[in-house]
N, C-alpha and C positions, 0 to 999 in steps of 0.2 A: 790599622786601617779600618774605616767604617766603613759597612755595608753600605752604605746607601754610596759612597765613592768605586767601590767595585762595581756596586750594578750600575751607576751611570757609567764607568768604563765598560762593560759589558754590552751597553745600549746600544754600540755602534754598530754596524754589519763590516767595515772596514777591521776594526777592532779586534770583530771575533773570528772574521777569517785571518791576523796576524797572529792568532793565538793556535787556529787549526796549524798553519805554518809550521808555528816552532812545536807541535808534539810530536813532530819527527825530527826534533835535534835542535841547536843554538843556528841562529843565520845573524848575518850582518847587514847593517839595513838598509844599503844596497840589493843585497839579495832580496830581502824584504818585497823592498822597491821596484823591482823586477815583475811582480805578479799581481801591480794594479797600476791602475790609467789615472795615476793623480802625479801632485809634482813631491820630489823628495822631499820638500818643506812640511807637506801635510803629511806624509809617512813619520814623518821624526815628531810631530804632536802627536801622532796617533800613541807612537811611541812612548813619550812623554806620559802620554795618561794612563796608559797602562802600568808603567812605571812607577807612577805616583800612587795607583792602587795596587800594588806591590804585585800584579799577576804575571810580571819577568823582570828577569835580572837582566842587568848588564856586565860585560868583563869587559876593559881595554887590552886589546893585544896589539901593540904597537900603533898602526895610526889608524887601527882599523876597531870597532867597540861589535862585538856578540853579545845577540839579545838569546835567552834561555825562557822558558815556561818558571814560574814559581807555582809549585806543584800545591805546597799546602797552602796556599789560600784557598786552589781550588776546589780542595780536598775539603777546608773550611765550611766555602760556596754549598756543597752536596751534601753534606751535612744538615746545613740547615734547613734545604730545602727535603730534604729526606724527613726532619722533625717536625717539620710543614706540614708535607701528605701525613702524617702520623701512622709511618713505617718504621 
C-alpha cells in the first residue's frame, strides 16, 4: 500500500473514529454502524477504504464478516512519522 492511500484513508473523522472502535477488539459492521448517524451503505465505503489501504482485516463467519485493526501498517504509519520529527 502507498502512503499517500493510507493517509487519504486516514483523512476522514468517520474513518478514524472506525479505527478507535476496533482497538478494542474485531466488531461487525453492524456494530460498526451502531455508533454513527449515517446510513449503513456509507459505513461499508468507509469500510471499503480502509480496507483497501490495508489498515483492517476482514474474516467471514458465517453470514456475518468482522473487521479487526491491521496493526503493522500502523506500526508502519509511526514509524515514519517518528523518522519525520527525527526521533
Amino acid at each position: 500500500m502507498s502512503l499517500q492511500t493510507t493517509l487519504r484513508a486516514l483523512a476522514d473523522p468517520i474513518r478514524r473514529e472506525i479505527l478507535n472502535l476496533l482497538k478494542n477488539g474485531r466488531m461487525s459492521a453492524g456494530e460498526i454502524a451502531d455508533h454513527f448517524p449515517v446510513t449503513g451503505a456509507s459505513i461499508s465505503r468507509h469500510l471499503s477504504v480502509l480496507k483497501e489501504a490495508d489498515l483492517i482485516r476482514d474474516t467471514r463467519e458465517g453470514k456475518f464478516i468482522y473487521y479487526e485493526l491491521n496493526a503493522s501498517v500502523l506500526e508502519e504509519i509511526m514509524l515514519w512519522i517518528t523518522d519525520l520529527k527525527g526521533e
